[in-house]
VOKE-558640 format. One record per residue (C-alpha): x, y, z; chain. Coordinates in steps of 0.2 Angstrom, whole numbers, plus 5000, padded with zeros to 4 digits. Layout:
% residues N
<pt x="X" y="Y" z="Z" donu="A"/>
...
This chain:
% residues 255
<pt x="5217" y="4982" z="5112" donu="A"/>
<pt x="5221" y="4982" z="5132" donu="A"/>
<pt x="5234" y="4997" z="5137" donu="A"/>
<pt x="5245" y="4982" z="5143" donu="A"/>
<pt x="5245" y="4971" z="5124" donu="A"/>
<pt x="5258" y="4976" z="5113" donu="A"/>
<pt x="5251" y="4978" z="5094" donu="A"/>
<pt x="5256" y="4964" z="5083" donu="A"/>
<pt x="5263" y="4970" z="5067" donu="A"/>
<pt x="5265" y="4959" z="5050" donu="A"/>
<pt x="5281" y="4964" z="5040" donu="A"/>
<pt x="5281" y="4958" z="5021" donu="A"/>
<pt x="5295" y="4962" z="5012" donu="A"/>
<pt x="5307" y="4950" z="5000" donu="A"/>
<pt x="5322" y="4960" z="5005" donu="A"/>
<pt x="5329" y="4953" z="5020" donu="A"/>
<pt x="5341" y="4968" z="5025" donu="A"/>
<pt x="5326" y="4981" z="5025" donu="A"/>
<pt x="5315" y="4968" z="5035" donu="A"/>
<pt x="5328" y="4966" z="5050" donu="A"/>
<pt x="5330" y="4986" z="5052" donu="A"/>
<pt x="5307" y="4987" z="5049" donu="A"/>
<pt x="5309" y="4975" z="5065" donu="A"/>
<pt x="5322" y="4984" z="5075" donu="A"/>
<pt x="5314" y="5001" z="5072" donu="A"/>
<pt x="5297" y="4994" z="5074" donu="A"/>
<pt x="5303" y="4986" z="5090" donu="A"/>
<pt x="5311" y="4999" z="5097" donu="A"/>
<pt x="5293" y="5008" z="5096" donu="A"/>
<pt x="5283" y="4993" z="5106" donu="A"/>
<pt x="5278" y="4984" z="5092" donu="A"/>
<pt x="5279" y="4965" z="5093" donu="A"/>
<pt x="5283" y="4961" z="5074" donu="A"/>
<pt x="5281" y="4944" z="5064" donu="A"/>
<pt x="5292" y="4942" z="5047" donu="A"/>
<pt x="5287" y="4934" z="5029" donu="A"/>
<pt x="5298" y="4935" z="5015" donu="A"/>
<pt x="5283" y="4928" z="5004" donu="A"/>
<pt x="5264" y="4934" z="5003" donu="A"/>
<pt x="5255" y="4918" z="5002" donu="A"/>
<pt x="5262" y="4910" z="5021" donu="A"/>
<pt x="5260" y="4928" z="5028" donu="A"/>
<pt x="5241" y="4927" z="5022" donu="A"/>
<pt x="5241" y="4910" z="5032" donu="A"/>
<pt x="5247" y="4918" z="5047" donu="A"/>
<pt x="5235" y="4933" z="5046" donu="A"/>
<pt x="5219" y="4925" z="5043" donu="A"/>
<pt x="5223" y="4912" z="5057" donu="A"/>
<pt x="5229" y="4925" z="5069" donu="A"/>
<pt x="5224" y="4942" z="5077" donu="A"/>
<pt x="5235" y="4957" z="5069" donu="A"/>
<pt x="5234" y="4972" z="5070" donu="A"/>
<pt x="5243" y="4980" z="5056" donu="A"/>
<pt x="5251" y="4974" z="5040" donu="A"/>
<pt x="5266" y="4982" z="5034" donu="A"/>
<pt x="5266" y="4978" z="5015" donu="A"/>
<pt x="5280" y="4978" z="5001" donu="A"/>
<pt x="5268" y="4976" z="4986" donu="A"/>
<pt x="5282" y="4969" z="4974" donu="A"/>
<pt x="5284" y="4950" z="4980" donu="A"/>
<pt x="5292" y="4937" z="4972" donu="A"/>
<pt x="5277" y="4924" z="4974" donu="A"/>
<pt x="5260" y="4935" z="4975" donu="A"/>
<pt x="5256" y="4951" z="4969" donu="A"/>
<pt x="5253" y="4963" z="4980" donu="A"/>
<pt x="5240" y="4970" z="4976" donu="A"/>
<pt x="5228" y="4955" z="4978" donu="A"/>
<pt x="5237" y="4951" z="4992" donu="A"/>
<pt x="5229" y="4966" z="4998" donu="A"/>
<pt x="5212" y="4963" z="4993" donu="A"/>
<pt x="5213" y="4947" z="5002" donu="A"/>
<pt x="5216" y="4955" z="5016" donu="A"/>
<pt x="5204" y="4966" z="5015" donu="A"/>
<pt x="5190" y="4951" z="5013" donu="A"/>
<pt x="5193" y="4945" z="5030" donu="A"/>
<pt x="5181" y="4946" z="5042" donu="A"/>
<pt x="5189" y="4961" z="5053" donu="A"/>
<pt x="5203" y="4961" z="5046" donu="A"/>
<pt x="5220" y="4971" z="5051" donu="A"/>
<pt x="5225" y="4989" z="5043" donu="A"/>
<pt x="5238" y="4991" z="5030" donu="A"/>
<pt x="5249" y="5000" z="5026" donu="A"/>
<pt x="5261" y="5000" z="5011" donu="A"/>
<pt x="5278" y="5003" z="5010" donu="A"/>
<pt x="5284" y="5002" z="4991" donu="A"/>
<pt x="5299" y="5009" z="4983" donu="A"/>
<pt x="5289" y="5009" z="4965" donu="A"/>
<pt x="5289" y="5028" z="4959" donu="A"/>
<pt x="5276" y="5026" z="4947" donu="A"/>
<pt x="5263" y="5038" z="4942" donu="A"/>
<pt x="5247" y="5035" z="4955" donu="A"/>
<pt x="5255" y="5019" z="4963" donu="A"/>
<pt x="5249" y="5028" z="4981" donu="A"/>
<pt x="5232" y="5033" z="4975" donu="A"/>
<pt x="5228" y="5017" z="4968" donu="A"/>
<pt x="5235" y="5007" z="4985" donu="A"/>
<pt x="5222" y="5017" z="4993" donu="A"/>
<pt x="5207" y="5015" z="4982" donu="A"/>
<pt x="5211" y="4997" z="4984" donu="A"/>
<pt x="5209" y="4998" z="5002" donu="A"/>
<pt x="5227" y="5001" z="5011" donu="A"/>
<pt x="5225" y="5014" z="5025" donu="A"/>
<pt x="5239" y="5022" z="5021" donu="A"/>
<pt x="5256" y="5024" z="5010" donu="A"/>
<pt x="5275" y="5026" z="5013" donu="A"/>
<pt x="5288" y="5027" z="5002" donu="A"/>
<pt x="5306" y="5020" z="5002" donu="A"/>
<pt x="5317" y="5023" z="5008" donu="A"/>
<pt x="5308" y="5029" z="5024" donu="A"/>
<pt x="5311" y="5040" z="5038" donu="A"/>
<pt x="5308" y="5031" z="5053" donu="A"/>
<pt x="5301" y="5044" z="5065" donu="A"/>
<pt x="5286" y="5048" z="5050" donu="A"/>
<pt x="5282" y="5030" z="5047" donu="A"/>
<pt x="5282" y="5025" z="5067" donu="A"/>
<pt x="5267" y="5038" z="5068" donu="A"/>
<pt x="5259" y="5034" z="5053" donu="A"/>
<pt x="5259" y="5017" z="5060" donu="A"/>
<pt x="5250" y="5026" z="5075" donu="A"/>
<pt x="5238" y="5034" z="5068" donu="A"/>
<pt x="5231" y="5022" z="5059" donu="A"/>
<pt x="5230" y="5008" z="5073" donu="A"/>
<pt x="5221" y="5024" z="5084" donu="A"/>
<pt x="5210" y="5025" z="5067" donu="A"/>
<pt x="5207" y="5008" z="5063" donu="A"/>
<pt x="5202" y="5005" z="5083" donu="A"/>
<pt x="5187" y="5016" z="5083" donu="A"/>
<pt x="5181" y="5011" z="5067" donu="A"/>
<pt x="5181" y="4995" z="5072" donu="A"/>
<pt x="5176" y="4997" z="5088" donu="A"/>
<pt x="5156" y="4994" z="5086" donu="A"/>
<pt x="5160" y="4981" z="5075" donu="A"/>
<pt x="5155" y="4962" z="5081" donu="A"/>
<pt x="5150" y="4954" z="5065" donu="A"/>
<pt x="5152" y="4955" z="5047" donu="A"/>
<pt x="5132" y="4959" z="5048" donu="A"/>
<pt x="5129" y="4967" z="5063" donu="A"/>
<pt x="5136" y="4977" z="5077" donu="A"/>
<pt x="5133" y="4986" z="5091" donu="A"/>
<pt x="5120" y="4998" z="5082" donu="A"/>
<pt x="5111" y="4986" z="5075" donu="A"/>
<pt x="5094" y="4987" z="5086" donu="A"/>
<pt x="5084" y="4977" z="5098" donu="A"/>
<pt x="5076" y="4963" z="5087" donu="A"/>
<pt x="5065" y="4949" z="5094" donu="A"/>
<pt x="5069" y="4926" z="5090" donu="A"/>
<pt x="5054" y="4917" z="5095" donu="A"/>
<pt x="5049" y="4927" z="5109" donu="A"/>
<pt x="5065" y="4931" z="5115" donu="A"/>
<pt x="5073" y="4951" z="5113" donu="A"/>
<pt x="5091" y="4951" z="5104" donu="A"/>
<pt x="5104" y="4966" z="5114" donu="A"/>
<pt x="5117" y="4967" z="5102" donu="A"/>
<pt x="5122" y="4982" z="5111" donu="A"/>
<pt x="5125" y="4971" z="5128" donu="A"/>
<pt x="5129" y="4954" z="5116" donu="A"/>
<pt x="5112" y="4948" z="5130" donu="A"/>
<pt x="5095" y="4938" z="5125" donu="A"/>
<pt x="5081" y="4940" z="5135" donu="A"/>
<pt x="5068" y="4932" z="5140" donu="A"/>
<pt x="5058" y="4941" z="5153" donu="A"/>
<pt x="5061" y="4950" z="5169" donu="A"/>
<pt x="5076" y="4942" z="5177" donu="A"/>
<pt x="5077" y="4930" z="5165" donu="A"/>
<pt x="5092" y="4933" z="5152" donu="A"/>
<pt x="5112" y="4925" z="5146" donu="A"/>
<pt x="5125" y="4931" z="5138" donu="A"/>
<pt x="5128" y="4929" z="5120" donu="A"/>
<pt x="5144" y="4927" z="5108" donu="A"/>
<pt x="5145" y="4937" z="5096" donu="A"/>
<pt x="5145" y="4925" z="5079" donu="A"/>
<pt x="5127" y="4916" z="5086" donu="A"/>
<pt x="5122" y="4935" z="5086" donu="A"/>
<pt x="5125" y="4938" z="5067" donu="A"/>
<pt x="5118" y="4921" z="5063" donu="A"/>
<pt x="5102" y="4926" z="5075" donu="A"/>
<pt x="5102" y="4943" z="5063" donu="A"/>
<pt x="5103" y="4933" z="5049" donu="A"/>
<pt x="5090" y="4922" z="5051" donu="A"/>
<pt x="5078" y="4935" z="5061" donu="A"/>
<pt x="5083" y="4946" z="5043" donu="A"/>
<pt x="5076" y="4932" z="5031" donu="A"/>
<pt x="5060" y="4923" z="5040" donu="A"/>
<pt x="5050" y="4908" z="5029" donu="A"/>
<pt x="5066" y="4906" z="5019" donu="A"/>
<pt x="5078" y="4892" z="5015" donu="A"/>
<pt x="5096" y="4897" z="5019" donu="A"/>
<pt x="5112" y="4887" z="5014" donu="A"/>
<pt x="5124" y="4884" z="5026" donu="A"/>
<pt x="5137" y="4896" z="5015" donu="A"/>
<pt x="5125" y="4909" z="5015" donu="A"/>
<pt x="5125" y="4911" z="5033" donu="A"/>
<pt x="5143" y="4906" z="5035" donu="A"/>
<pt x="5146" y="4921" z="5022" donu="A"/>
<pt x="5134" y="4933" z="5031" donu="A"/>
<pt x="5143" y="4932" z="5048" donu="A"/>
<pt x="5161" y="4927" z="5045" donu="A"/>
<pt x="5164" y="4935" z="5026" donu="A"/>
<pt x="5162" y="4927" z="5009" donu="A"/>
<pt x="5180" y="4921" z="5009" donu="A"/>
<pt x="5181" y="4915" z="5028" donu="A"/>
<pt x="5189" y="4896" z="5032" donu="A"/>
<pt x="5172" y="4890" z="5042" donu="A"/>
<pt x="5170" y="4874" z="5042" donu="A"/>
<pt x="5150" y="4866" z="5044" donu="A"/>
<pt x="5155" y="4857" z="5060" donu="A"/>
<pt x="5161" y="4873" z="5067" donu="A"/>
<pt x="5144" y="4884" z="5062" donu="A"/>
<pt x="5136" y="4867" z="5068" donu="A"/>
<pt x="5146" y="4872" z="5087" donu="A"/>
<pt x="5138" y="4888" z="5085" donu="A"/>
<pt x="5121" y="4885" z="5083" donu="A"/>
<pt x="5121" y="4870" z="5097" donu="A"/>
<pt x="5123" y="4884" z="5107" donu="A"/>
<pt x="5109" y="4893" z="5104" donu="A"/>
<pt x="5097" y="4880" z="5106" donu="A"/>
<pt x="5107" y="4877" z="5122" donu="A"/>
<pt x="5102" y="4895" z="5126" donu="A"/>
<pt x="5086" y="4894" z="5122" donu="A"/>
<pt x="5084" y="4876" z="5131" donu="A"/>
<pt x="5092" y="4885" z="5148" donu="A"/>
<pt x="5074" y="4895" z="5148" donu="A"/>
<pt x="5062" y="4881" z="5143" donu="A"/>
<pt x="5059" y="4888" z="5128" donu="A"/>
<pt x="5061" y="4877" z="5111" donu="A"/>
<pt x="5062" y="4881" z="5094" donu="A"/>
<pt x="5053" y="4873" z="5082" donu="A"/>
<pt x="5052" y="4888" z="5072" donu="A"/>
<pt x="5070" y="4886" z="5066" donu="A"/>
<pt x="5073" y="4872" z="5059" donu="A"/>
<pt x="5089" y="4861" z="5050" donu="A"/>
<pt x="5087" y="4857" z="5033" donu="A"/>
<pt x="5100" y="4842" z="5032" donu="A"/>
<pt x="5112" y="4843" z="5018" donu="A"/>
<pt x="5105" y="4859" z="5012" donu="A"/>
<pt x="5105" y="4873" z="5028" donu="A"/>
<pt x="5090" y="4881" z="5039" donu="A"/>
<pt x="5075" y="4889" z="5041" donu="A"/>
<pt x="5067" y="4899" z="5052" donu="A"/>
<pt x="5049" y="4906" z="5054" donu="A"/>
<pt x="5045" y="4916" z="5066" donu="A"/>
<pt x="5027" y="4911" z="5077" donu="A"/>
<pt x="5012" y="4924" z="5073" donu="A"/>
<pt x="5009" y="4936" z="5086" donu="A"/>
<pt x="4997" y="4930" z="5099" donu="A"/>
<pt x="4979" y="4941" z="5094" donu="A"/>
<pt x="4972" y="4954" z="5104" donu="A"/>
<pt x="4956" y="4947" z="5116" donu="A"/>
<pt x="4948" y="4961" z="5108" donu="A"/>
<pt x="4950" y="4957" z="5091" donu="A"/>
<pt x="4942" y="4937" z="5098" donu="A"/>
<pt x="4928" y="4946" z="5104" donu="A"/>
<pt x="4923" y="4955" z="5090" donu="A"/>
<pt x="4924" y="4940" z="5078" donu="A"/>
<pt x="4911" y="4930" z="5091" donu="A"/>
C-alpha cells in the first residue's frame, strides 16, 4: 500500500445502526469503508476488488459466517479479517481464529482498542504478504531456467543472455513455475488456473489463454520459440524441457 492510498475496509454487519457508527469511527481514522448488510453480495465485491480488511459480523441473516470466512480466506491474496461478534459463547474467539480470522473483538466495542487492532493487523498482514506474488510462488522462490531462458522471480525478469532480458507479470510467473515444476506431464487448464489464482478463483480459459499469449510473445521478442510447451486443445498443456546440449568431451570419448 502507497503512504498516499487510504486502506479499504469491508463492513458486514446486518444491524444498520452499528454499521453507520463502524463507518464514522472507521472514517474518522482514514479508513475508506464499503457497507454490506448481507454476506453473499459482500463476497462479490471482495473477490472482484482489492480490500484490505474485512470487518466481520459472523451472525448474518443470509450466510453463515463462518463459511463466509473460509471463503475469504480461499482467495488468492486475500484481505485480513477481523471479527466483531457480540456472541458470548464458550471458544466462539478461539474457533474464529483456528478458522483463519486475524483477529477478534467483541461487542459492544471500544473504539480506540478496535481502530488499533485494525492497525495492527494491516501492518501484519502487509509484511506477510509482502513477498507474496503467486499462490505458488514468490519472491523466494529461486532462479529456475524455461527453455533456455533463466526465471527472476525476485526482479519479476526472464533472461536470456547478456543484455538481453523483459519484464514479466506476475501470474505468467506462476504458470512458468508451474509448468517448469511438472515437465513431460499433461496439465489441465484447471490445474494450472488452480495452481496460480487458488482453487476457488473466477478465471476464465480465455483469460489464462491472455496470459500465456504473452509469453510466447516474450519469448518471440528474443527469437526463441517454444515448441517444448505445447497446447493440448480441449484438455490443457504440456511442457518438456529440451536436454541439455552434451559436453564436447563427453563426444569425444564416445568416438
Amino acid at each position: 500500500m502507497s503512504p498516499k492510498q487510504k486502506p479499504l475496509v469491508v463492513i458486514i454487519e446486518d444491524e444498520r445502526g452499528l454499521a453507520a457508527l463502524l463507518t464514522e469511527q472507521l472514517e474518522t481514522a482514514g479508513f475508506v469503508t464499503q457497507v454490506f448488510h448481507k454476506g453473499a453480495t459482500a463476497l462479490k465485491f471482495i473477490g472482484e476488488n482489492h480490500v484490505h480488511l474485512v470487518l466481520l459480523n459472523p451472525a448474518l441473516p443470509d450466510v453463515d459466517g463462518w463459511e463466509l470466512l473460509q471463503s475469504i480466506r480461499r482467495m488468492t491474496l486475500g484481505p485480513a479479517v477481523v471479527f466483531l461478534s457480540g456472541l458470548k459463547l464458550p471458544g466462539q474467539a478461539a474457533r474464529a481464529l483456528d478458522l483463519g480470522a486475524d483477529d477478534f473483538v467483541a461487542k459492544p466495542h471500544d473504539q480506540d482498542e478496535l481502530i488499533a487492532r485494525i492497525h495492527a493487523v494491516l501492518r501484519r498482514s502487509e509484511t506477510a504478504g509482502d513477498s507474496r506474488l503467486t499462490r505458488n510462488a514468490d519472491l523466494a522462490t529461486g532462479v529456475f531456467l524455461f527453455n533456455g531462458a533463466e526465471v527472476h522471480p525476485e526482479r519479476l525478469e526472464l533472461v536470456f543472455g547478456p543484455g538481453k532480458k523483459c519484464k514479466l507479470g506476475r501470474k505468467e510467473l506462476g504458470i512458468l513455475y508451474h509448468l517448469h515444476a511438472n515437465p513431460g506431464v499433461i496439465i489441465s487448464r484447471h490445474s494450472l488456473i488452480h495452481a496460480v489464482w487458488g482453487v476457488h478463483a473466477d478465471v476464465r480459459s480465455r483469460s489464462l489463454d491472455q496470459y500465456i499469449a504473452k509469453i510466447r510473445d516474450a519469448f518471440a521478442g528474443f527469437g526463441r520459440d517454444l515448441d517444448c510447451f505445447r497446447t493440448i486443445h480441449g484438455i490443457g498443456y504440456w511442457y518438456e524441457p529440451a536436454p541439455p546440449p552434451e559436453r564436447e568431451g563427453k563426444k569425444s570419448r564416445r568416438a
